[in-house]
C-alpha positions as CSV (number, residue, x, y, z in Angstrom):
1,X,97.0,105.7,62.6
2,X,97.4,102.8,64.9
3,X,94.4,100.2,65.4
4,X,93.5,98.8,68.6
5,X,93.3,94.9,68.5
6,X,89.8,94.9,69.4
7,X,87.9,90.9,69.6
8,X,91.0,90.0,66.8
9,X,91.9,86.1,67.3
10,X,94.7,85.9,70.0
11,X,96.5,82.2,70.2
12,X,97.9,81.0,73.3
13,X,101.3,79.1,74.1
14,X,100.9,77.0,76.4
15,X,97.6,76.6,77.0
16,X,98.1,74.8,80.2
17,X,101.0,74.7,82.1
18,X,101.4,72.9,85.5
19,X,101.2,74.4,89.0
20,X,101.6,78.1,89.7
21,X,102.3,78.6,85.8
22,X,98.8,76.9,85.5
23,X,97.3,79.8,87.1
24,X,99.3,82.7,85.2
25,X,98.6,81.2,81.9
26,X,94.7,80.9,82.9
27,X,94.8,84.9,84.6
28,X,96.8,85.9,81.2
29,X,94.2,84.3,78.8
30,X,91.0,85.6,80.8
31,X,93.2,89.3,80.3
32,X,93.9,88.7,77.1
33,X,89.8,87.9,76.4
34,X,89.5,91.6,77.3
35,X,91.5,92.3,73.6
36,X,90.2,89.4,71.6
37,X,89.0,85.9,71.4
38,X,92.1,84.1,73.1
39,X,92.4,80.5,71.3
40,X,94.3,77.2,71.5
41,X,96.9,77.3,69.4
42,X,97.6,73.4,67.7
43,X,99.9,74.1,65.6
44,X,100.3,75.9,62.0
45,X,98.2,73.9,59.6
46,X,95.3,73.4,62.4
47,X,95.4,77.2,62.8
48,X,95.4,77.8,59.2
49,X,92.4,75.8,58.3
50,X,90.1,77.6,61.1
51,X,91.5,81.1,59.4
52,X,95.4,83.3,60.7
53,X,95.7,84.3,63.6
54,X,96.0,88.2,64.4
55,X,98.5,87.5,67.6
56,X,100.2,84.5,68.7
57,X,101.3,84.5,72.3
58,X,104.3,82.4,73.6
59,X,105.7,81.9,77.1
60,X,109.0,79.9,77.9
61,X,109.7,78.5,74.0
62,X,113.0,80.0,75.0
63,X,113.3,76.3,77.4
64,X,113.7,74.5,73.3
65,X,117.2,76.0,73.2
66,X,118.9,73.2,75.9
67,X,120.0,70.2,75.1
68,X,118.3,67.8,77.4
69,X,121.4,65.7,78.5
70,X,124.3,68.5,78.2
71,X,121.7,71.4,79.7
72,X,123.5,73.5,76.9
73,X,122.7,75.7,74.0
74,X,123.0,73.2,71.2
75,X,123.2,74.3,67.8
76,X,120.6,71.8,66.4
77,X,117.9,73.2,69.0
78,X,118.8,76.8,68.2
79,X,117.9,75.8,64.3
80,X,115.0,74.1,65.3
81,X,113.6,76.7,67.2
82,X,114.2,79.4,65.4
83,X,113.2,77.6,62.2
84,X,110.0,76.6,63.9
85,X,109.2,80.4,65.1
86,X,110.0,82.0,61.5
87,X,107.0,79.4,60.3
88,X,104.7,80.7,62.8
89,X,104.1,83.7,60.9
90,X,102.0,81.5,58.5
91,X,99.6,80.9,61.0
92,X,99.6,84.7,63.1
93,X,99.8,88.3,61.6
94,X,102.2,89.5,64.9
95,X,104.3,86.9,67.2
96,X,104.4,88.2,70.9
97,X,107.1,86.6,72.9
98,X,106.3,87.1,76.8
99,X,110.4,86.7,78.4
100,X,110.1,85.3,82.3
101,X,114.0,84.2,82.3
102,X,116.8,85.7,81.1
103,X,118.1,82.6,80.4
104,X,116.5,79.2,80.9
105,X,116.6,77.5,84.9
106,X,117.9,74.0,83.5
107,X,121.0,75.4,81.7
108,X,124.4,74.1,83.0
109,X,126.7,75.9,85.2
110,X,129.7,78.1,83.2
111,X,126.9,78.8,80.5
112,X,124.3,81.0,81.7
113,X,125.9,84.1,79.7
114,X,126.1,82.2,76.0
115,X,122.5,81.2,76.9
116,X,121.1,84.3,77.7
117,X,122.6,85.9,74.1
118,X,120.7,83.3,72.4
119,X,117.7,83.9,74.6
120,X,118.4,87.7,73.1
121,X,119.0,87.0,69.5
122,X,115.9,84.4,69.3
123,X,113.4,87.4,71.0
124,X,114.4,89.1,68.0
125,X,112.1,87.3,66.0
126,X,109.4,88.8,67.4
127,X,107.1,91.5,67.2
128,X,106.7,92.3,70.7
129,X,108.9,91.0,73.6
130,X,106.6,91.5,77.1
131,X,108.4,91.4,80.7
132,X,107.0,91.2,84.1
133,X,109.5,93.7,85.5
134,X,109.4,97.5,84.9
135,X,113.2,97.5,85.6
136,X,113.3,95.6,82.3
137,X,112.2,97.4,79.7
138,X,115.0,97.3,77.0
139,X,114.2,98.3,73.4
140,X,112.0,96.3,72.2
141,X,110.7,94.8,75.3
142,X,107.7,96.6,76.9
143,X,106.1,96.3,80.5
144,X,103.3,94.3,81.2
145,X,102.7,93.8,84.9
146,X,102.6,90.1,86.3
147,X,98.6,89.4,87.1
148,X,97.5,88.5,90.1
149,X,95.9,85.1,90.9
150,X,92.3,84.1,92.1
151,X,91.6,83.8,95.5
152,X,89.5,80.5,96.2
153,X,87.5,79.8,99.7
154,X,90.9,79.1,102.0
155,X,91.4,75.3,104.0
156,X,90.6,75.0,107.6
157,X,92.5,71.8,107.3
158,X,95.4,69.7,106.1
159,X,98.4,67.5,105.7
160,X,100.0,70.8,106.4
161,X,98.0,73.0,108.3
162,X,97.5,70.7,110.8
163,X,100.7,71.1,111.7
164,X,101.4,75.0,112.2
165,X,101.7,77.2,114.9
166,X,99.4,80.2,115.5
167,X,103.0,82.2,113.9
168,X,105.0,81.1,111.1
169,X,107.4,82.6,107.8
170,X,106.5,80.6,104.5
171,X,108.9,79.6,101.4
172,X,106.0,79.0,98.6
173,X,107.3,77.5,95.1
174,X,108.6,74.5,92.9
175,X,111.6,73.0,95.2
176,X,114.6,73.7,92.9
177,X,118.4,74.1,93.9
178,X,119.0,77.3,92.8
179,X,116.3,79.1,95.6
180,X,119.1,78.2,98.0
181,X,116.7,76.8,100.5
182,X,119.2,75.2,102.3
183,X,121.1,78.4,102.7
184,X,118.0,79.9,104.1
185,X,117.2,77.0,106.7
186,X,121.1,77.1,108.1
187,X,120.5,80.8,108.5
188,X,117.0,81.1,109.8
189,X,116.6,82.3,113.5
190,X,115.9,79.4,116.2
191,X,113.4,81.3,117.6
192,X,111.2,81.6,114.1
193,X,109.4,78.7,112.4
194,X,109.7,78.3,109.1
195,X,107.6,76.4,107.0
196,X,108.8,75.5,103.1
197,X,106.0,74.0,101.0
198,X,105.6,73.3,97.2
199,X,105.6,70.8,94.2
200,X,109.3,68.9,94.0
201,X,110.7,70.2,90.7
202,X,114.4,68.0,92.2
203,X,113.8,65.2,94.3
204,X,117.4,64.8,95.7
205,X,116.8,68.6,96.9
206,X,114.2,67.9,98.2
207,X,115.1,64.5,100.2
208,X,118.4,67.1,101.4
209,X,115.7,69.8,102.4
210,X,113.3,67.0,104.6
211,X,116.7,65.9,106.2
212,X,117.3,69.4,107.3
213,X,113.9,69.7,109.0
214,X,113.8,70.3,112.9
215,X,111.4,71.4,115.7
216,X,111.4,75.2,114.3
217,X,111.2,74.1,110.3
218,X,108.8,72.8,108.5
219,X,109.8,71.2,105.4
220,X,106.6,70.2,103.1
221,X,107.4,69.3,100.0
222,X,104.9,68.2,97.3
223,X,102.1,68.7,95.7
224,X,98.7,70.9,97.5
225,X,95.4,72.1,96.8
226,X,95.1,75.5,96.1
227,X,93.0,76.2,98.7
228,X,95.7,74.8,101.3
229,X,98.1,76.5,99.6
230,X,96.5,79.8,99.9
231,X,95.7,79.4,102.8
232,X,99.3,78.3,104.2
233,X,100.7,81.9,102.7
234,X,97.3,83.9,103.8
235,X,97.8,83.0,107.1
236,X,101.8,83.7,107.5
237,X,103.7,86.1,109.1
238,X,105.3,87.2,105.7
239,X,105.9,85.4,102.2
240,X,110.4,84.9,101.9
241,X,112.2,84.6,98.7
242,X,115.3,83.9,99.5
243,X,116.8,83.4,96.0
244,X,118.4,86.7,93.6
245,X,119.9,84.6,90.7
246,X,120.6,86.8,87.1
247,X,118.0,83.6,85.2
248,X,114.8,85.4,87.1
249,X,112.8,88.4,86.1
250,X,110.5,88.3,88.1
251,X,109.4,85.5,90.9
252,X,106.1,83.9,90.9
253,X,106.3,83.5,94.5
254,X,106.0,87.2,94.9
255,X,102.8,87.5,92.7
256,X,100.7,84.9,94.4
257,X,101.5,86.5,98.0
258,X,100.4,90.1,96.3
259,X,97.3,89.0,95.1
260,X,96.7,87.2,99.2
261,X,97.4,90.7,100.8
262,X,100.8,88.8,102.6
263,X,104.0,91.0,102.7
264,X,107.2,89.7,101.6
265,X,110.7,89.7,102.8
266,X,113.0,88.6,99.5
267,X,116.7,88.5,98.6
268,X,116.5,91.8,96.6
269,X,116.8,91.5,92.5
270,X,116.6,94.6,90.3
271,X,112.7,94.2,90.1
272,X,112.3,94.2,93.7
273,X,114.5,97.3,94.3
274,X,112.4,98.5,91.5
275,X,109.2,97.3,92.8
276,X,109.9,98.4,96.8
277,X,109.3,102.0,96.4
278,X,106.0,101.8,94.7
279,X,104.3,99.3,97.2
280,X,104.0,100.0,100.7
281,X,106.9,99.3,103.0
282,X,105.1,96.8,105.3
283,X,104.3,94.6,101.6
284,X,108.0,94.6,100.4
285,X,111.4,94.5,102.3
286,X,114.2,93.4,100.5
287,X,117.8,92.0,101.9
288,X,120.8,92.2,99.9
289,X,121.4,88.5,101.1
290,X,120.3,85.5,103.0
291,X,122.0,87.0,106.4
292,X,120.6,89.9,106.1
293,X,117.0,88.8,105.0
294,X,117.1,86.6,108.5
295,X,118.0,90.0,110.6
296,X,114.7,91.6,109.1
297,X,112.8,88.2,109.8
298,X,114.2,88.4,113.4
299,X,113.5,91.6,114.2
300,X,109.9,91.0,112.8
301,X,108.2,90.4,116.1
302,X,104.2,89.4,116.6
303,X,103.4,92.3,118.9
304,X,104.8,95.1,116.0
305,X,102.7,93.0,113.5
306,X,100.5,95.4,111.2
307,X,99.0,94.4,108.3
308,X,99.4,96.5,104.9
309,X,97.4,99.7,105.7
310,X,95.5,98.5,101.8
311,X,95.6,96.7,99.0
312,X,95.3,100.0,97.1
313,X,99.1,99.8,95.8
314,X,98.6,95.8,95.2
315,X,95.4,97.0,92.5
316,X,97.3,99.9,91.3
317,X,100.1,97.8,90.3
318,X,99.3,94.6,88.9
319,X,94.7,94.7,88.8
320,X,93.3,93.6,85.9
321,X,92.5,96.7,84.9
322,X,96.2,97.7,85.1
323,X,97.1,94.6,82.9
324,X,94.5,94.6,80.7
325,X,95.8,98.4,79.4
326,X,99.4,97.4,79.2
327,X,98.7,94.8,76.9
328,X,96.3,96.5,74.9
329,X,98.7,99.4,74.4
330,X,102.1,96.7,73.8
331,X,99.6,94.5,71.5
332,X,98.5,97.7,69.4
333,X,98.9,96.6,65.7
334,X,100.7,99.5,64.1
């Protein structure tokens, strides 16, 4: 008969990450606490002195399997990695790999597919294999909704919001190439603002992204508190995502405007056609491209506005309580 992890030892990897994956990795540990005491993990021998783990938790180990200069599976990382996972089961009774990419972000062009079979061989090693979407729930991967962040007391002020209209569509996230920014600024209707904020994860992009800037677009990038930050998406017209690539499960972006009350209007992937049905249609609109994501932000005008009729579907989907039983039912030790 199966037995509930119930205050077992739960390690953590990593324990602090920066940015938005700061604040999933702190929501996921507090979840997590509801299960067990959730740890640091420092490493095998550390571990083993203070007594085994029952569960070791990992996010984005899959990252170790790029060469840093070719941004290509190398065999000498694959060994490494795998070799490094194997001897984690000295230190935890059941490995739990949590997959956010289906391949890694940083892997060169021409070699997403090799990566991503590597990406599936290596969550083989593994007890249990979590994703964010409930599209993706391939043997042995099981569904564990993406938790929702804390709200803190929103800015009145700064750097940013000093400078925004009373309307405004927001692009929240690391500034990377492959959210096709760009594409989304050439597109965007002259009579919309847009306003793209968030840390610089490619400074050339970015530079290329400022340049673009003009009366009707904001472009932001670096580093803000949470509170401006919040407060920047709380106070748009709707949250865009104007990226669909095959490396994403599930966006980030998406998460922290759910857990703000701010609809979104997003390049569809398979989790949001997934997703789209189950929230309520003024939360989620999805485009099948950048084109037609501008039409729907065009024909969003102020005097149709009207806010999510609840946040009912928003707590049904991804509350802690929500998360709290998906894990306890994926972590059960059998």
């Amino acid at each position: 008969m199966p037995i509930k992890i119930e205050r077992h030892r739960i390690g953590y990897v990593p324990w602090f990450e920066a940015s938005v994956e700061k604040g999933y990795t702190l929501r996921m540990r507090e979840l997590l606490g509801a299960l067990g005491d959730v740890v640091r993990f420092d490493g095998v021998f550390a571990t083993l002195r203070s007594g085994r783990l029952d569960v070791l938790v990992l996010n984005w180990t899959d990252n170790d399997l790029l060469d840093r200069r070719t941004k290509t599976v190398a065999p000498r990382k694959v060994i490494k990695l795998f070799t490094k996972t194997i001897a984690l089961r000295l230190a935890a009774k059941r490995l739990v790999f949590v997959r956010h990419n289906n391949y890694p972000h940083a892997v060169a062009a021409g070699h997403e597919a090799h990566a991503a079979r590597w990406v599936d061989r290596y969550e083989r090693l593994f007890d249990v294999v979590l994703t964010h979407s409930g599209e993706d729930r391939q043997r042995p991967r099981r569904y564990c909704p993406h938790p929702l962040y804390h709200r803190v007391t929103a800015a009145t002020n700064g750097p940013v919001l000093d400078r925004l209209p009373a309307r405004y569509f927001v692009l929240f996230g690391r500034i990377v190439r492959y959210k096709r920014i760009a594409a989304l600024i050439d597109a965007f209707p002259a009579d919309r603002t847009l306003v793209v904020i968030g840390a610089i994860g490619d400074r050339g992009y970015a530079d290329e992204l400022v340049a673009k800037a003009r009366t009707n677009v904001i472009v932001a990038p670096g580093l803000l508190s949470e509170a401006e930050a919040q407060a920047i998406v709380a106070n748009s017209a709707a949250l865009l995502i104007s990226h669909a690539d095959d490396d994403v499960v599930v966006s980030s972006s998406f998460f922290f405007a759910m857990s703000l009350g701010v609809s979104v209007i997003a390049v569809a992937t398979p989790f949001l056609r997934w997703m789209a049905p189950r929230l309520d249609g003024r939360l989620l609109r999805v485009a099948n491209d950048i084109d037609e994501l501008c039409g729907l932000v065009d024909a969003d005008r102020a005097d149709a506005d009207e806010a999510p009729s609840s946040t009912e579907a928003i707590e049904r989907e991804f509350g802690d309580a929500t998360v709290e039983a998906a894990l306890r039912r994926a972590l059960t030790i059998a």
